[in-house]
C-alpha positions in Angstrom: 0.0 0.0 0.0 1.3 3.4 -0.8 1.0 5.6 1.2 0.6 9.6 0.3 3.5 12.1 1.6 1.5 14.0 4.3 1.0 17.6 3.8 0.9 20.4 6.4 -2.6 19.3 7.7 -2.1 15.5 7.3 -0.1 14.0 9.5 1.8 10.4 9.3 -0.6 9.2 12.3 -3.7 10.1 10.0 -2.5 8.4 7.0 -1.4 5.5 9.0 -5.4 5.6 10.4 -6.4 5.8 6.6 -4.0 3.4 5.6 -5.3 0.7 8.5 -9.5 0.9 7.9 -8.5 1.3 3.9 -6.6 -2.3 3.7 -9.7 -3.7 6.8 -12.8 -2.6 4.3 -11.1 -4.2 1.3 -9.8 -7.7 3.4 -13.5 -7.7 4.7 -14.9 -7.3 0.8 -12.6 -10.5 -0.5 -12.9 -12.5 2.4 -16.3 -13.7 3.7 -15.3 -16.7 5.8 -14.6 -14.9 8.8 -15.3 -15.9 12.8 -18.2 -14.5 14.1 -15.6 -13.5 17.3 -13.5 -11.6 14.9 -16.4 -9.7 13.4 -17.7 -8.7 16.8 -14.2 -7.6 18.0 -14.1 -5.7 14.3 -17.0 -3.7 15.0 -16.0 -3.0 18.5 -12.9 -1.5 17.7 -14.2 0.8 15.0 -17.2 1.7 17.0 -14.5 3.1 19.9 -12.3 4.3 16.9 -15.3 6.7 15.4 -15.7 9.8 17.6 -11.9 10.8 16.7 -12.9 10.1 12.8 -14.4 13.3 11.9 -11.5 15.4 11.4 -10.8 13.3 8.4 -13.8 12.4 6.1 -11.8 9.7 4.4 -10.7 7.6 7.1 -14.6 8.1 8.5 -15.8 6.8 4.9 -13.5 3.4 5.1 -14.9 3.2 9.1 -18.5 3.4 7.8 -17.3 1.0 4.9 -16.3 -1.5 7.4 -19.2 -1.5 10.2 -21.3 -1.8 7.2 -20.4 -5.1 6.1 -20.1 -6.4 9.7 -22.7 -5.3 11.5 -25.5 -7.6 9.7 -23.5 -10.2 11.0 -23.2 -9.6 14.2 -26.0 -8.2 15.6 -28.0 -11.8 15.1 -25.8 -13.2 18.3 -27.8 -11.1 20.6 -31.3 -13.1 22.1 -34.3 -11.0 21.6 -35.4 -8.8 18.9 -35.5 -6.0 20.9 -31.9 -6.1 21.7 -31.4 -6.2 18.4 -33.2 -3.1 17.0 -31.5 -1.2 20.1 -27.9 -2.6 19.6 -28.5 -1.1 15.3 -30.3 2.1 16.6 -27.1 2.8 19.6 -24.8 1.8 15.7 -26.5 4.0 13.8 -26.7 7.1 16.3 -22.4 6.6 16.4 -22.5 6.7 13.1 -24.8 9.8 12.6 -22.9 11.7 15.0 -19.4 11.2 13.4 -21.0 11.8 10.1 -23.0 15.1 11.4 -18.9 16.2 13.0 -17.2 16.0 9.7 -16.9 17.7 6.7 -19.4 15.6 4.1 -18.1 14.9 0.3 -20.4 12.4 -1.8 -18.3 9.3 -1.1 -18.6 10.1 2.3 -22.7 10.0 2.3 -23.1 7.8 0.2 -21.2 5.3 2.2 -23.3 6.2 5.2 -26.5 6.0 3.3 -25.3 2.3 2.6 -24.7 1.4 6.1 -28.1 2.8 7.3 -30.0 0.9 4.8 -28.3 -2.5 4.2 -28.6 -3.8 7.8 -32.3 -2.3 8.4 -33.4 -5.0 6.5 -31.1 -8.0 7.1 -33.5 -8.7 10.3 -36.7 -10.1 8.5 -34.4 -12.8 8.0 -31.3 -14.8 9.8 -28.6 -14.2 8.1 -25.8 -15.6 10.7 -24.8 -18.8 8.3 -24.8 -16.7 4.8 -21.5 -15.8 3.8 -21.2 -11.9 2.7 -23.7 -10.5 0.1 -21.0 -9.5 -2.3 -19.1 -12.0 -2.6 -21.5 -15.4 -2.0 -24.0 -14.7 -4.4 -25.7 -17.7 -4.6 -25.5 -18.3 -0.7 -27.4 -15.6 -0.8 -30.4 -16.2 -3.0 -32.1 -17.7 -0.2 -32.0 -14.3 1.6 -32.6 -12.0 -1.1 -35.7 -14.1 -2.3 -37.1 -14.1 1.4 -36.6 -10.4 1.1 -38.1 -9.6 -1.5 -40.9 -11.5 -1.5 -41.4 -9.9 2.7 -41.5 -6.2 1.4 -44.2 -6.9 -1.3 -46.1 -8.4 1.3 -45.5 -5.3 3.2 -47.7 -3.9 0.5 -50.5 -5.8 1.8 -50.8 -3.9 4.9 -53.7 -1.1 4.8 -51.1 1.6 6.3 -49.1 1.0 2.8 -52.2 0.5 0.3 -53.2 4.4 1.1 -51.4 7.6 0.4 -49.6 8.8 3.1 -48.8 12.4 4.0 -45.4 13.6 2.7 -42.4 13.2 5.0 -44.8 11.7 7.3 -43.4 8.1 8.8 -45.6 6.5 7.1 -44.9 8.0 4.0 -41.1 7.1 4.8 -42.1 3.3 5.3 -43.6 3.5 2.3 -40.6 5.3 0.2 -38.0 3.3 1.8 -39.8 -0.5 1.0 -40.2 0.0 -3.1 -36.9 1.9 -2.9 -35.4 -1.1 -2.2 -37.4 -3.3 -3.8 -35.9 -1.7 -6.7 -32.4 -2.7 -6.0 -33.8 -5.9 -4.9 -35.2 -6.5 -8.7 -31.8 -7.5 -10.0 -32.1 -10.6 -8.1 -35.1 -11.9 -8.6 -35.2 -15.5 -9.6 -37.4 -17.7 -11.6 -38.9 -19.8 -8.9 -40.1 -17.1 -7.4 -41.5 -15.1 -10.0 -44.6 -16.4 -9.7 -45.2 -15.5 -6.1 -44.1 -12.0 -7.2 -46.8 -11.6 -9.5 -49.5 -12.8 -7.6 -48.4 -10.0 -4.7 -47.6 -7.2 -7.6 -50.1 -7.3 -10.7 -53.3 -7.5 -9.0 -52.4 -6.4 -5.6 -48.9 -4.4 -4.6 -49.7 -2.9 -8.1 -53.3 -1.1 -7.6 -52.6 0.0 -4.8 -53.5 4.1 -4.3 -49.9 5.9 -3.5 -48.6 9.1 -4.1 -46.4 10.1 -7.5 -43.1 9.9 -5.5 -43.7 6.2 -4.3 -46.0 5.7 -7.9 -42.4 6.0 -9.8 -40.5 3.2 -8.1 -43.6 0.5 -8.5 -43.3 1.6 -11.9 -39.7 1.0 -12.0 -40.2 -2.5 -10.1 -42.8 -3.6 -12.5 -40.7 -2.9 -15.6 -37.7 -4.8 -14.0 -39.7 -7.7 -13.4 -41.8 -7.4 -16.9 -38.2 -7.6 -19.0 -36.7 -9.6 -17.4 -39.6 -12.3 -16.9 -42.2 -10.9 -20.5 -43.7 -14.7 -21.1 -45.1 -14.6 -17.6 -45.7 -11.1 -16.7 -47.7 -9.6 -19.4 -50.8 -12.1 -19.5 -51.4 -10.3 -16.3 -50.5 -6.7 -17.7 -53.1 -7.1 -20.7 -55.6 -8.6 -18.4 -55.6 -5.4 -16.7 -55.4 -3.5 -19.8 -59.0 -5.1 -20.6 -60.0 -2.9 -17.0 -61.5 0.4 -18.7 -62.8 1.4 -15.4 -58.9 1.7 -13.6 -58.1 4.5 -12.4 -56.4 7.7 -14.0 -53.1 7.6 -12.1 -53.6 3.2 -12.4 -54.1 3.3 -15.9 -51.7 5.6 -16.7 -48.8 3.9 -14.4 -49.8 0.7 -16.4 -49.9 1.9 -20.2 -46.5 3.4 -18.8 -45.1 0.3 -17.5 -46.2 -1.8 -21.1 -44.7 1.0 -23.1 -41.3 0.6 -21.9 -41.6 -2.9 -21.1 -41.8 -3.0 -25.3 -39.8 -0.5 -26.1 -37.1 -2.5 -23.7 -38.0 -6.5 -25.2 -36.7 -6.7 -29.0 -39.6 -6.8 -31.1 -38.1 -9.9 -33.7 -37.8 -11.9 -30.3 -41.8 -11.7 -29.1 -44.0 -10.0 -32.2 -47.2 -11.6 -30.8 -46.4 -10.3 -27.5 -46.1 -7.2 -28.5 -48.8 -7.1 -30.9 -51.6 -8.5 -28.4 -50.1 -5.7 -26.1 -50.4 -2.7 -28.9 -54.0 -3.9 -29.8 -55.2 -3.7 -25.7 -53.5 -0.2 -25.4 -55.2 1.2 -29.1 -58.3 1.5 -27.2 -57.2 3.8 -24.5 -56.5 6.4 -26.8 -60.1 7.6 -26.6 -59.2 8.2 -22.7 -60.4 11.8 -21.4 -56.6 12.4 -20.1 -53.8 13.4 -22.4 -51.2 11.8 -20.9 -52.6 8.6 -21.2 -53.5 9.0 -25.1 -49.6 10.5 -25.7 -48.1 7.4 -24.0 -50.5 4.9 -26.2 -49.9 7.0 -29.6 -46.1 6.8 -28.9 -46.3 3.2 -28.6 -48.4 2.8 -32.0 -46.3 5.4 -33.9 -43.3 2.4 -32.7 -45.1 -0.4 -33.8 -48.0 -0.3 -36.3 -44.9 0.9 -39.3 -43.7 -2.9 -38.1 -46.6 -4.6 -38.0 -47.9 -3.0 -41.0 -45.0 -4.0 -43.0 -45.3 -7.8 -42.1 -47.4 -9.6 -44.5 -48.5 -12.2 -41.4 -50.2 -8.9 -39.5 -50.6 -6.3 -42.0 -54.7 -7.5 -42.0 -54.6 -7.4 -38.7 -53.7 -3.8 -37.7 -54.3 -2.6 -41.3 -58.1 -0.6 -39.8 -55.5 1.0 -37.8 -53.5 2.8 -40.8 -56.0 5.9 -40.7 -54.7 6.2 -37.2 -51.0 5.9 -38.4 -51.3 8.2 -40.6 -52.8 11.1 -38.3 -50.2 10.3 -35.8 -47.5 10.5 -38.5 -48.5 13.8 -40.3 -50.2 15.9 -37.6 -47.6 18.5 -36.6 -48.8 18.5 -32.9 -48.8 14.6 -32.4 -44.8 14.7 -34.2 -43.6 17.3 -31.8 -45.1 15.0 -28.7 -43.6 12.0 -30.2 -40.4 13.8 -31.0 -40.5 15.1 -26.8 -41.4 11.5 -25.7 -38.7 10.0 -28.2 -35.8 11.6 -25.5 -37.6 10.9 -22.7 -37.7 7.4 -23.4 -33.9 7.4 -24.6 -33.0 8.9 -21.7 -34.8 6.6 -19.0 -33.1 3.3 -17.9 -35.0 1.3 -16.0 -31.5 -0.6 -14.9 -29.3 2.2 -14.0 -32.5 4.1 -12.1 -33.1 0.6 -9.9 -29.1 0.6 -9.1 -28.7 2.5 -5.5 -26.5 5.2 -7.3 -29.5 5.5 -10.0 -32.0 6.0 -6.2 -29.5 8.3 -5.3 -29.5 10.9 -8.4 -32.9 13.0 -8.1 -33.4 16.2 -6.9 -33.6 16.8 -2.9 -37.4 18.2 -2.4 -38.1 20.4 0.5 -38.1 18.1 3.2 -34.5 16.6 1.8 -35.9 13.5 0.1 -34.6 12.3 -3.4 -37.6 12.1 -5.1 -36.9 12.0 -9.1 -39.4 13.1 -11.7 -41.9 10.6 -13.0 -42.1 10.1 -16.8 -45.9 10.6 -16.6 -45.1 13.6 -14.8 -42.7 14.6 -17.6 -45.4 13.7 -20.3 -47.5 16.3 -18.6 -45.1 18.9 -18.9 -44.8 18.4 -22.6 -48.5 18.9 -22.9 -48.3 21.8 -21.4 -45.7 23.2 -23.3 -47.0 21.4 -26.3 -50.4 23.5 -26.1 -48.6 26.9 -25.1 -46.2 26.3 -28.6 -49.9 25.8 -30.2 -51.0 28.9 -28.7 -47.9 30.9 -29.8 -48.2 29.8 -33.4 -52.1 31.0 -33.0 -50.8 34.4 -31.8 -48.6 34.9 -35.2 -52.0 33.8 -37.5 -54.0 36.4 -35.9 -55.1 34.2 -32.9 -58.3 33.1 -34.6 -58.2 30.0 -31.8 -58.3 32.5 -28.5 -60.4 34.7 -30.1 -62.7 31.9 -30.8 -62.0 30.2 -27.2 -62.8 33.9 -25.6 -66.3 34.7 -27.1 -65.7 35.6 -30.2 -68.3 33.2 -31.8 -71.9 34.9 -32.3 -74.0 33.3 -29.6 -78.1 33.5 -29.8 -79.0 36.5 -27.6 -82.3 34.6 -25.6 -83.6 31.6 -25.2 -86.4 32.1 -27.8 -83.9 32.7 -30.2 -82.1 29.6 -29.5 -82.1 26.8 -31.8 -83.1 23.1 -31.3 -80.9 20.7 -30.7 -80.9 19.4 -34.0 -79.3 22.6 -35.3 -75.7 22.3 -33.3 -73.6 20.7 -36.2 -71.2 22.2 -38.4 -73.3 23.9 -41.0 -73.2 27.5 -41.1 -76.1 30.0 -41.7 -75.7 32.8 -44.1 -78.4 35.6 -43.8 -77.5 38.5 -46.4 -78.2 41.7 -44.9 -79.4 45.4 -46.7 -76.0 46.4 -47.6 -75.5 43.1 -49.1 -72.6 41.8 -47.1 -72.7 38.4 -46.0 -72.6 37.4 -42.0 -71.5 34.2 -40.9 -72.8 32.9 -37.6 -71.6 29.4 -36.6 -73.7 27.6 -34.5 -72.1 25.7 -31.6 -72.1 23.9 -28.0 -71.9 27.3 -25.2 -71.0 23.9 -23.2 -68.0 23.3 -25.3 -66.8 26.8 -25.5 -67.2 26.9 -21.4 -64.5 24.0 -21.3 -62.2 25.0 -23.7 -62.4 28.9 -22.6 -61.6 27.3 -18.7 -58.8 25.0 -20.8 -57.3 28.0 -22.1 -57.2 30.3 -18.9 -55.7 27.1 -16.6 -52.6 27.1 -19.3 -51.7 30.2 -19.3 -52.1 30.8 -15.8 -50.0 28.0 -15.2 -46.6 29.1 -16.0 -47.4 32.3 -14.0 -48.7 30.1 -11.1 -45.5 28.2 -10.5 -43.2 31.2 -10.4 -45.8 32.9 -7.6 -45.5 29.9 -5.3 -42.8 28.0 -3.5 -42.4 24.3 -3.1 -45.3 24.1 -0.6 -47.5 25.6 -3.5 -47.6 28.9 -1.4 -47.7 32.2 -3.1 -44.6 34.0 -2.9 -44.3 37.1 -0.9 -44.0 40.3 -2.9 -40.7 41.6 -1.5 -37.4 40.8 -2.9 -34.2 41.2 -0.6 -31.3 42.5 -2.4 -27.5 40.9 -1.1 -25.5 42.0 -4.0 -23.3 44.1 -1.6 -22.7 41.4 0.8 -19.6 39.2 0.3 -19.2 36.8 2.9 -20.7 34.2 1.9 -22.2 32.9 5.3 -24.3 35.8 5.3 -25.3 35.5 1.9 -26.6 31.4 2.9 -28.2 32.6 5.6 -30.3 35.1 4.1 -31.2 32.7 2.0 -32.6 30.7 4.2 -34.2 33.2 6.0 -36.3 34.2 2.6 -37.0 30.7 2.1 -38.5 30.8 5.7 -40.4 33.7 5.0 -41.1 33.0 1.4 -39.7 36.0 -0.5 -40.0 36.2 -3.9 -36.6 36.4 -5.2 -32.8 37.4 -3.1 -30.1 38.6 -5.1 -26.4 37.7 -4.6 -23.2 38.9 -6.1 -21.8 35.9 -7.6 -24.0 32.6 -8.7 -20.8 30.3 -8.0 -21.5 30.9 -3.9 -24.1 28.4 -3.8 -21.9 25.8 -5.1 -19.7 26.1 -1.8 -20.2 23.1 0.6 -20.7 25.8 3.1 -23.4 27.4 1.6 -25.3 24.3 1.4 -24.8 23.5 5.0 -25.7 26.9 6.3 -28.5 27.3 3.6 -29.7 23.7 4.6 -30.8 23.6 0.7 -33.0 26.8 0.8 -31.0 27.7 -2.4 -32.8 24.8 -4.2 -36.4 26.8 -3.5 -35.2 30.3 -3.0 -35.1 32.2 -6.6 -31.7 33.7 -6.7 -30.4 36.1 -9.4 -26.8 36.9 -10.0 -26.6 40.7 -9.6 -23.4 42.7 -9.3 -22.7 45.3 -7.4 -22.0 47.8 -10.2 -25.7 46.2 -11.7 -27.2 47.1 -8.5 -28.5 50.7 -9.2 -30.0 49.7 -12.7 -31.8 47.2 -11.4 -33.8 48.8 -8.7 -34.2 51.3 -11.7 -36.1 48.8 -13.4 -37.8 47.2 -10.1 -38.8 50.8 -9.9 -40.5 50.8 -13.1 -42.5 47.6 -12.1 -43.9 49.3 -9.3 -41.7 47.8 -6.3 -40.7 50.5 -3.6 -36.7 50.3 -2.9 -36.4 50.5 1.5 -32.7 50.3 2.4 -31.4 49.4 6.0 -28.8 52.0 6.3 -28.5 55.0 9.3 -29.0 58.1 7.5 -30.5 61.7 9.0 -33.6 61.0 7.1 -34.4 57.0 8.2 -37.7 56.3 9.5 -37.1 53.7 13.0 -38.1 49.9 12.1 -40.9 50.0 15.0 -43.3 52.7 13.3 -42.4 51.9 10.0 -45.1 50.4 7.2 -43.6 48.2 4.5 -45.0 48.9 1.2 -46.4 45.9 -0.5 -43.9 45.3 -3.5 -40.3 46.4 -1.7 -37.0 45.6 -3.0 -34.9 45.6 0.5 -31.0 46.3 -0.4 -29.1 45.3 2.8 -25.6 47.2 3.1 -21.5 46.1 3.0 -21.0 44.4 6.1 -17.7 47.0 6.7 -18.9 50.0 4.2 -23.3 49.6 4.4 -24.8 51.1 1.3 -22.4 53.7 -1.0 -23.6 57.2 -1.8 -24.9 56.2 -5.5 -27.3 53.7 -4.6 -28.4 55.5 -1.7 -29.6 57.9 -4.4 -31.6 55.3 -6.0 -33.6 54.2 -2.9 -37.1 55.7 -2.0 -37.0 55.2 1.5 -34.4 54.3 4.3 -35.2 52.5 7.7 -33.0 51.6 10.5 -33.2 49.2 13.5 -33.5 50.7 17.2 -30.5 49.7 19.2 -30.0 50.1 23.1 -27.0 48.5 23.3 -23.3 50.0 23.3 -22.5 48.3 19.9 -24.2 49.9 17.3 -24.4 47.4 14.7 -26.1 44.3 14.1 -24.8 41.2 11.6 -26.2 41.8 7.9 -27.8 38.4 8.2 -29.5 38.9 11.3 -30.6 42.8 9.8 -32.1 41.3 6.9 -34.3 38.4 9.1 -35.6 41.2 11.5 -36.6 43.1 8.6 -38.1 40.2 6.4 -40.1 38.9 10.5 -41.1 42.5 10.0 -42.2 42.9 6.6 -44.4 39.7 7.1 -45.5 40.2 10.3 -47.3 43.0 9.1 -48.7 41.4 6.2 -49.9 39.0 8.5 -51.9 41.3 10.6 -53.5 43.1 7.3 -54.7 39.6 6.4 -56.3 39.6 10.3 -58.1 43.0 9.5 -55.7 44.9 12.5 -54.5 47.8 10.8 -51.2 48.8 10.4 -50.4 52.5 10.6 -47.3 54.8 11.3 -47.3 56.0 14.7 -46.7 60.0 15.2 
């Protein structure tokens, strides 16, 4: 083993640490065959080893390393169950707290990640004669079998066949099962897949869960459907002969079949894949897009094959009028065209790896929850239809003006026509001056959905930049930290408008929020805050243009003309530009502002910390926003 030349910082104790739990977590990942006695003293000695590990995250990522691959196996010698759960919980607490004490790189998570989850589920099943996971594979087939087949009957349970609220422990329970049934799906063997399918098709499967857990039964069902087609899609088209199932059912299953075929070579199963196409053709007359653009992307795939083979041309050939309106109709090519990189893009394999789990976005309550493909389909509809509307606009927007009223309607009911006379035909009265009017007679009831269609999409781009992740409108104050530079005040202040929901805060440099210790001070509030990259020389011509908008510009600076924080009344739309922490606010942007407020102080130091400024501001701001909202009015006091 080589060991590196310490640096200032790294001394020949450290490495020699590093060098020790390095050479133990590989010894432990070639040889399996080990004592139980060894193991125990193993874990023992790390366990006293860890509090003095947090100086150096690498040595701390080797320790976890190791009490991960030894702990399963020794926490089975203790008698009851309790003591078992206790003796992982008192682990796992070590661990947490060395993790929590050191600095926290990738490797270093994910390694703790692994140790949390592995032995949490080696319980349902004693594992004290298996040799190690990694390298007895087949000794282990027995386990993984057991333990797969336990968590799908985990499904069973009415706490898991609900939606659960989110980050609630139930929803967690729920998460954390088909999370690792995922990684589980690798494994799964043929003598068992028939079990499996009796606890996921018609069970597991239709169960009512939320999007987040929605994506990894998907991802389970595909892994099993590829990997076992013969016997897993007589019970997918049996439930593609359900027309009463669910939106979010019907749509998870047309998803699962779709890439299911896209995945299975067509040359290899043609009737499979042709009994499949000719089940999913009917739900294209389904009332929700996304389930029509996931069955025509699967028949613009196929029918061209099956169309071409003179064994099932006749079979699919009443479907060519349908080809052919999916293949020339400019709408339908651009979703097809969207869905085409989704679907190159989405690997069932890599996502159900625990690297692939470990790739999605944090949401607000730090869960990785990636984005559905359903979910993705929807977005493409919606940009789909606001292209369509855009390409209205520039032909004289004979679609909105139609959608909006611009169709001649009868004026009473006496002057409405029978039923009989709603149809496309168009009346042409010719009036004195000879000129020719054309009413067209339609459904008002038609027009109503369509002119409520319209409205929701263009509200909805607007909608999502007015609300935060809790889907609650933004405040309408922006805090302005372009004259800030250390960056722990700039990460505070952004948490402190994600606390208080501001609409935007502005920093001085973008490349701040990329600094581990932004993110730890931040505690991710830059992923939900809206942050603009605004300069200090860009500061003045941007409240300019604020200005123009109709924002007010308050600065927190002492000046002879400041107005004291505790009889002051925020206007609604502010920009609030917080000062240098060494110089405050300089001379020219002062200029700029419309109104200067400062905070009372009865103390012999008169200054407070930018950061803390800004949150007793922003507490202010919505504190009094707050009370409006109550009806207790908010007025300057003389």
């Amino acid at each position: 083993l080589t060991l590196r030349k310490p640096t200032t910082t790294t001394t020949y104790t450290q490495q020699f640490v590093l060098a020790k739990y390095a050479v133990l977590s590989s010894l432990l990942s070639t040889c399996w065959a080990l004592p139980p006695t060894l193991l125990q003293a193993i874990l023992d000695t790390t366990l006293d080893a860890l509090p003095t590990a947090g100086n150096d995250p690498l040595v701390l990522e080797h320790m976890v390393h190791v009490i991960r691959m030894v702990l399963p196996f020794t926490v089975f010698n203790l008698p009851t169950d309790d003591d078992k759960q206790n003796h992982l919980d008192d682990v796992f607490s070590q661990v947490w707290t060395a993790y929590a004490d050191s600095r926290k790189p990738n490797s270093l998570t994910h390694a703790v990640i692994q140790c949390v989850f592995q032995p949490r589920l080696m319980p349902l099943v004693d594992v004290r004669s298996l040799a190690l996971p990694q390298d007895a594979p087949l000794a282990c087939h027995g386990l993984v079998d057991k333990l797969t087949t336990a968590l799908l009957e985990l499904q069973l349970k009415p706490e898991y066949q609900i939606p659960q609220m989110v980050n609630s422990d139930g929803f967690g329970r729920q998460l954390r099962s088909w999370q690792a049934l995922c990684v589980l799906s690798r494994f799964v063997q043929t003598h068992t897949v028939d079990r499996i399918h009796e606890l996921l098709w018609h069970k597991s499967f239709l169960n009512h869960n939320l999007p987040q857990i929605r994506y990894f039964i998907e991802l389970f069902a595909m892994r099993v459907a590829v990997a076992f087609p013969k016997s897993s899609f007589p019970h997918i088209q049996a439930l593609l002969q359900n027309v009463h199932l669910m939106p979010q059912l019907s749509a998870s299953l047309l998803l699962v079949a779709s890439v299911s075929l896209r995945l299975l070579p067509v040359d290899d199963t043609p009737q499979l894949h042709l009994d499949t196409l000719l089940l999913m053709v009917p739900w294209l007359n389904s009332t929700h897009g996304h389930t029509r653009t996931i069955v025509q992307f699967v028949a613009l795939t196929l029918l061209p094959y099956f169309l071409a083979k003179e064994a099932t041309a006749s079979t699919v050939q009443f479907l060519q009028p349908t080809l052919r309106y999916l293949s020339t109709n400019k709408e339908c090519k651009r979703m097809f065209r969207r869905q085409t990189d989704q679907m190159a893009t989405f690997e069932p394999e890599k996502e159900c790896t625990l690297a692939g789990l470990l790739m999605g976005t944090l949401n607000e309550f730090d869960e990785i929850v990636p984005i559905s493909i359903v979910e993705q389909i929807k977005e493409s509809l919606s940009a789909s239809f606001a292209q369509f509307l855009k390409e209205d606009r520039r032909h004289g927007g004979q679609y909105q003006a139609s959608v909006a009223g611009g169709l001649v309607l009868p004026s009473s009911a006496q002057e409405a026509p029978p039923p009989s006379s709603f149809s496309s035909s168009l009346e042409v009265p010719v009036g004195d001056d000879d000129q020719v009017i054309v009413q067209r007679k339609i459904d008002p009831n038609a027009t109503a959905f369509l002119d409520e269609l319209l409205a929701q999409t263009q509200a909805e781009s607007l909608r999502d930049k007015q609300v935060n992740a809790r889907r609650r409108r933004h405040q309408p104050v922006v805090v302005c930290a372009s004259l800030v530079d250390k960056l722990p005040n700039v990460a505070g202040l952004a948490r402190t408008c994600e606390i208080f929901n501001a609409s935007k805060l502005l920093i001085p440099n973008m490349a701040m929020t990329h600094d581990i210790l932004f993110r730890q001070i931040s505690v991710t509030a830059n992923k939900w805050v809206d942050m603009e990259e605004v300069p200090p020389s860009n500061v003045r011509p941007y409240l300019h243009r604020m200005k123009q908008q109709g924002y007010t510009v308050v600065a927190l600076e002492q000046t002879s003309s400041s107005a004291c924080l505790s009889t002051f009344v925020f206007p609604e739309k502010c920009v609030i530009v917080l000062g240098n922490e060494k110089e405050g606010i300089p001379v020219d942007i002062l200029q700029a502002v419309d109104l200067c407020v400062e905070i009372p102080q009865m103390g012999v130091i008169r200054s407070l910390n930018v950061h803390v400024s800004g949150a007793i501001l922003l507490w202010n701001y919505t504190q009094q926003r707050l009370l409006a909202r109550q009806g207790t009015p908010t007025t300057l006091l003389p």
